[in-house]
N, C-alpha and C positions, 0 to 999 in steps of 0.2 A: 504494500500500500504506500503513494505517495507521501510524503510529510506534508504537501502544500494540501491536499484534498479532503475537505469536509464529506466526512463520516455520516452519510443519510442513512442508514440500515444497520441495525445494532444485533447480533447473534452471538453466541457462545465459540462459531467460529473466529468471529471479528477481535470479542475480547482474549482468544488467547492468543493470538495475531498481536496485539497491541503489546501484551505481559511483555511476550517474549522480545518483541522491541525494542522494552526496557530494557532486555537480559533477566528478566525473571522467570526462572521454568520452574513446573513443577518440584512445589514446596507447600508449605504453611502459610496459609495466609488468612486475615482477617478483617472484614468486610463493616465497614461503618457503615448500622443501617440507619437511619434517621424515622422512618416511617413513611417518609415520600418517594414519589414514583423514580427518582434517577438511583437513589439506594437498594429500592427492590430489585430493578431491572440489573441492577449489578451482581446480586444478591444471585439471583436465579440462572443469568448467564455461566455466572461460579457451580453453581453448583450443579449445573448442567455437565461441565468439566470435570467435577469428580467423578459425573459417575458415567462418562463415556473412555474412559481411562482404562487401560491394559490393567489386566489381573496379574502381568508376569510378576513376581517378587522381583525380581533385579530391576525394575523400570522405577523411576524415582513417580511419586505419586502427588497429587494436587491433593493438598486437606483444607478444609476450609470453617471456618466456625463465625460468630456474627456479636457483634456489640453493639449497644444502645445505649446511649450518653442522656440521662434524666437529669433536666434543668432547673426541677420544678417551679416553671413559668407556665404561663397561660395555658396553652392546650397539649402541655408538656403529656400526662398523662394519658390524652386521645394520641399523639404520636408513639407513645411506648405502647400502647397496647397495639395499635399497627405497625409494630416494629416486631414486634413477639407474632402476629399473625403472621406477618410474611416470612418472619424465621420458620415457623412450623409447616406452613404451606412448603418450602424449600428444603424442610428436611433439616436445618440444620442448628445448631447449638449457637443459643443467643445468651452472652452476658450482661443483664442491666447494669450501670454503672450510674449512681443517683450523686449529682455535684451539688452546691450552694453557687447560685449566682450572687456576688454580692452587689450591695446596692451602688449604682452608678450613671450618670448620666449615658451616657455610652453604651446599655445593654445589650448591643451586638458585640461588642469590644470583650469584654466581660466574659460571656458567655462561650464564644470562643476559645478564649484563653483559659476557663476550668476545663471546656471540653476537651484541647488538646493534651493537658496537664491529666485528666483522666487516663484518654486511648492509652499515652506514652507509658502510664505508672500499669497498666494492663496488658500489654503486650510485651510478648517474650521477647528475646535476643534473636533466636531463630524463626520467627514471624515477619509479614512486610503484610503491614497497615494499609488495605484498598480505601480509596476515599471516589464517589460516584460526581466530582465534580468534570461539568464538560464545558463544554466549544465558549457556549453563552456567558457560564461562570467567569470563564478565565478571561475573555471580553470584559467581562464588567470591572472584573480587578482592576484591569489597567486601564479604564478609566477612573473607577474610584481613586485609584493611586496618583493619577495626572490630578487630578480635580484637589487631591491634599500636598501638590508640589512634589511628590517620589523621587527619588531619585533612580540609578539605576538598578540597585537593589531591590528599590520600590517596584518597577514599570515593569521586570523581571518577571512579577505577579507569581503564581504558582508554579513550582517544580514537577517535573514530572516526577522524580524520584528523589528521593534526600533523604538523608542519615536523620532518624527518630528514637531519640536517646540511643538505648545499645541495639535497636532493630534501623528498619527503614520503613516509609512510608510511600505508599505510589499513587497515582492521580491516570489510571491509564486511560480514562475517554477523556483527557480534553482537545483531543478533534473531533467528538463524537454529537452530533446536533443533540439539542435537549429535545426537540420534536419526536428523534428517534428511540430515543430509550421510551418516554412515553411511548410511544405508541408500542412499544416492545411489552411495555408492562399490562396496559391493556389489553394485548394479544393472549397474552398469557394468564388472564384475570387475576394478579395479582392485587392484594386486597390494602393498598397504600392509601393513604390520605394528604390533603393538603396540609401546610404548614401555615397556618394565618399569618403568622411576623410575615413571610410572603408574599402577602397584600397589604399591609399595614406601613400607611403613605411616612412613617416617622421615620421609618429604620431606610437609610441609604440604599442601601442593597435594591430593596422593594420600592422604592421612588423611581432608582433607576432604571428597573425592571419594566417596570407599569408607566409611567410616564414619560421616560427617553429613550428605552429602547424601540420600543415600535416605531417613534420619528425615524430613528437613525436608520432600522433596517428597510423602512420603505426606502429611502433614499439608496443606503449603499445595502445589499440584498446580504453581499457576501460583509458583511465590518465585522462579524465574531470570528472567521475564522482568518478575517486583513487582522484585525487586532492584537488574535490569539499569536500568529505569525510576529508580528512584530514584540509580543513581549520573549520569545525564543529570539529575536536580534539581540534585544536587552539585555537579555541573561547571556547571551554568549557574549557580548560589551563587558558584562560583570565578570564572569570568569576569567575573561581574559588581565582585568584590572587584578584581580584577586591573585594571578597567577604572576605578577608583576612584585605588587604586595605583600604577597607571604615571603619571599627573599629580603626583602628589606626589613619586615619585623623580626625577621632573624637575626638581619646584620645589627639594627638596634636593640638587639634583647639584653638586658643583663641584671642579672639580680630579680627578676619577675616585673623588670619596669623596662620604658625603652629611654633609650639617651636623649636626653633635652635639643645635646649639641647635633647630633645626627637627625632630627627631626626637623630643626628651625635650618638646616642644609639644603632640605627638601624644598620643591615651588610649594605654593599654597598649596594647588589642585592635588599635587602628588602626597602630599602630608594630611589630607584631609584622607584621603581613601586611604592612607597606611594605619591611621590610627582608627577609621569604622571596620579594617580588617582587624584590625588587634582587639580590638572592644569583641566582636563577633567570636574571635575563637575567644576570650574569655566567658562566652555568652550570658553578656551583658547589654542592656538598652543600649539600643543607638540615640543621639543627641540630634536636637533638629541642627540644621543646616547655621542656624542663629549660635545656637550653646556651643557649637563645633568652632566658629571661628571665636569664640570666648576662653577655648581652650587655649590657644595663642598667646590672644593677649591679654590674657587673667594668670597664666599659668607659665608658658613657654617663654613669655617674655618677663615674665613677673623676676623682684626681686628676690631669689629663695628663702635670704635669711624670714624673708616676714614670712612664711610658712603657708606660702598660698594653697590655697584648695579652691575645688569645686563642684559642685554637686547636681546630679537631676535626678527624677524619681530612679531607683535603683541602682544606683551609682555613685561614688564616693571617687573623686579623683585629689592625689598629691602629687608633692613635688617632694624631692629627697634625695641628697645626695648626686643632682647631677641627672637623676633620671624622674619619671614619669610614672607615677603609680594609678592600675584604677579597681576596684573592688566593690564588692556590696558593702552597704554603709554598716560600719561598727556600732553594737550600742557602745552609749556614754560609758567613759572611764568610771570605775565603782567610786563611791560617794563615802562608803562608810568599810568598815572591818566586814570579814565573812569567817563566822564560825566554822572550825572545822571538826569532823568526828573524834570521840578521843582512843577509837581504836581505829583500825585498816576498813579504810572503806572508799567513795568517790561523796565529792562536793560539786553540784553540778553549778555549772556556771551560764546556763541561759543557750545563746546564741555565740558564745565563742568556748563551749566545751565544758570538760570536770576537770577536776583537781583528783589526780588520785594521791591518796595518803596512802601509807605504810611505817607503820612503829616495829623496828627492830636494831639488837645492838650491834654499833661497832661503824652506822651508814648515815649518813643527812645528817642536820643541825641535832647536836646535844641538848636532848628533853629539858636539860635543868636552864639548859640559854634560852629557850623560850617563852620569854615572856608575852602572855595574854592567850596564849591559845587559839590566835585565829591569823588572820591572813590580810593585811592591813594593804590598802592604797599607796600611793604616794602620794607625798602633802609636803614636802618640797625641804630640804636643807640636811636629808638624812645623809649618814656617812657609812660607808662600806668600809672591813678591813681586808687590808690588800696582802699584807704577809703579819706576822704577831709584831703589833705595836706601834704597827703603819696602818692608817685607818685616809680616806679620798672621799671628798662628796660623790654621792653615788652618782648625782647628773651626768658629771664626766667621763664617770666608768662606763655609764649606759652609751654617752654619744662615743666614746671610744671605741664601742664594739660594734659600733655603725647600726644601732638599731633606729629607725625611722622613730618618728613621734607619737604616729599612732600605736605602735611597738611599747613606747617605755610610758607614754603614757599609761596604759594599762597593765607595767608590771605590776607583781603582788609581794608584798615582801612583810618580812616574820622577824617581830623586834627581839632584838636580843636584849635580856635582861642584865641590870647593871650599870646601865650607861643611855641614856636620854638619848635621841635620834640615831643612836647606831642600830642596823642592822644585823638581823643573825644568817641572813637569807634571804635569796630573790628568785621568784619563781616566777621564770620567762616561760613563754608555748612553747620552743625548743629545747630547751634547757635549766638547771637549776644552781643558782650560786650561791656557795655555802662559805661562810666568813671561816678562816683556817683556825683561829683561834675560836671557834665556836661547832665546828665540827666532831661529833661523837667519835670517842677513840675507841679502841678493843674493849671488848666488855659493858660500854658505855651505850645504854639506850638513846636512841638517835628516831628523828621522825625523818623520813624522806616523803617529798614532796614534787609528781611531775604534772606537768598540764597535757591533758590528750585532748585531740578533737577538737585543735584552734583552726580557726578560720585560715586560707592561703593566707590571707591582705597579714596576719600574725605573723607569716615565717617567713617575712622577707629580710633579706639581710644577710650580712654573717654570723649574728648571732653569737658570736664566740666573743669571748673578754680577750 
């Protein structure tokens, strides 16, 4: 079958024609039904393929099973029960999957993003996620996407295939007419239902569907499958950038940030697409087109010592030592002391990990040098000892061992008794520093104390004193 030619006639022969285009052969695969007609007709195509399939045991075999993502919105409930009907009409194993939309202006946005975060947390490694979006769909992307300025990331609109956490995800009709799966599903009396958000003038999607598309296609007959075609230019523009990209965030990589000096090297154009590549493999939000050239000149040009930063929803960006840092945002540095158990056990610590303790002798700070029994902040002027007798404000042992800010801001450190602001110990996410003169000797019960399960943005650095 051509690549330029719109798909009017939909069969089980067409759909495994398409799979294998991708390079998908008979495997595991898992069919998002929604309860409407372009899910079904995918649905039944599929399973039409399992069971026209060779009995030889040596021939690799097509399995197939079916999910339904429960929104509980509006006629959430009439589509899952038409999503369970056409599973059972088809023969095949349907798992409900029931999300919380939260509240938002944006409820297609929303709703989306628990749905994908469902499939992905439900689908194995050795599976590849069918999704029934065609010709028309993939048209409207790339205009929704033009109409919110896209770039070409954006106008790229839907992949045919792409890596879905440890599986992948496939889209194999989008040159497939939406007229023709309908009419396939009909044929077949398959027992689907409409989606009202569908028709409901508020949601984009459905505006554009009901209101602009029929303009557009009297005029141009063929514009889903001109359209569809030109977001395939796009994405191959994008790969080609990306392919350009990934070599340069390698030659800037270092320490888990990229080099300030090597970035502000780059033209504009080219440092803008080096650092949406880097954001992307750390998959993190992209920043509009605005926050991106603020990266520049808030960050890149900024003075470091002021300790610039900068932020947009799920994103935490620094500046440190020459490079570039960006992460999910940290909670705040703790405020107060944190009890810890007084035998072996963990202290969990939220969003950046536990504490695990352990009391035995002869290991970690000497039980009697501990004063308070807990695990204290820093509150600024404390002193560390560096060999017996020599004791260094800790600030400069920390910046010494090149720990970033958001680093030693959240170190935790365990007073040693005796002496006002000194320290008995400092317990870093990689590591833990135990004052030598306060360390349990032979026979000398000692608590040790390591951080597991800190965040990446925690283990940047060298970490070493």
């Amino acid at each position: 079958m051509s690549d330029t030619r719109l798909i009017d006639a939909f069969s089980p022969r067409i759909l495994e024609e398409l799979l294998r285009g991708l390079e998908i052969y008979p495997q595991d695969v898992v069919i998002a039904v929604s309860g409407g007609a372009d899910s079904a007709a995918l649905l039944h195509a599929m399973r039409a393929l399992t069971q026209n399939q060779s009995d030889n045991s040596a021939d690799k075999h097509w399995r197939a099973r079916a999910v339904h993502v429960h929104h509980g919105l509006g006629a959430s409930a009439e589509l899952a029960a038409a999503a369970i009907a056409i599973a059972s009409q088809c023969a095949t194993p349907l798992t409900l999957l029931h999300v919380v939309v939260p509240t938002t202006s944006n409820v297609e946005a929303a709703a989306r993003t628990v749905r994908y975060a469902a499939l992905k947390k439900d689908l194995r490694s050795t599976e590849v996620l069918l999704l029934a979006h065609h010709c028309e769909d993939q048209a409207e992307t790339v205009l929704l996407q033009l109409l919110r300025g896209a770039g070409l990331q954006g106008l790229g609109a839907m992949p045919a295939l792409t890596a879905f956490g440890s599986a992948h995800l496939a889209r194999p009709l989008l040159r497939v007419a939406r007229a023709a799966l309908r009419t396939y599903a009909k044929d077949q009396g398959l027992l689907f239902v409409e989606d009202p958000m569908n028709e409901d003038m508020q949601f984009e999607r459905a505006y554009l569907r009901s209101a602009v598309w029929p303009v557009l296609q009297k005029r141009w007959p063929k514009a889903a499958l001109t359209l569809s075609r030109a977001a395939s230019h796009l994405a191959e523009g994008q790969q080609l950038l990306d392919e350009t990209s990934g070599p340069l965030v390698a030659q800037l990589a270092h320490q888990g940030g990229l080099l300030i000096s090597g970035l502000m090297g780059l033209s504009g154009p080219r440092r803008a697409a080096v650092l949406r590549y880097w954001l992307r493999g750390l998959s993190l939000p992209l920043p509009s087109t605005a926050m991106l050239g603020r990266v520049t000149s808030e960050l890149l040009q900024a003075d470091p010592t002021g300790r610039p930063r900068l932020a947009w929803p799920g994103v935490h960006l620094r500046v440190y030592d020459g490079c570039l840092y960006a992460f999910v945002p940290l909670p705040e540095p703790r405020v107060s002391g944190l009890a810890l158990p007084a035998e072996d056990g963990q202290c969990a610590l939220g969003e950046l990990g536990e504490l695990v303790v352990r009391y035995q002798r002869g290991e970690g700070l000497r039980l009697t040098d501990w004063a308070g029994r807990c695990a204290q902040p820093r509150t600024g002027g404390e002193r560390f000892e560096v060999r017996a007798g020599l004791t260094r404000p800790l600030k400069d042992l920390l910046r010494e061992a090149r720990l970033p800010p958001w680093v030693r801001e959240r170190a935790l450190l365990l007073a040693a008794t005796g002496s006002a602001g000194r320290v008995g110990a400092v317990v870093l996410p990689h590591t833990t520093w135990v004052a030598p003169g306060s360390a349990a000797g032979p026979g000398e019960m000692g608590v040790s104390i390591s951080w597991r399960g800190a965040p990446a943005a925690l283990l940047f650095g060298a970490l070493q004193r």
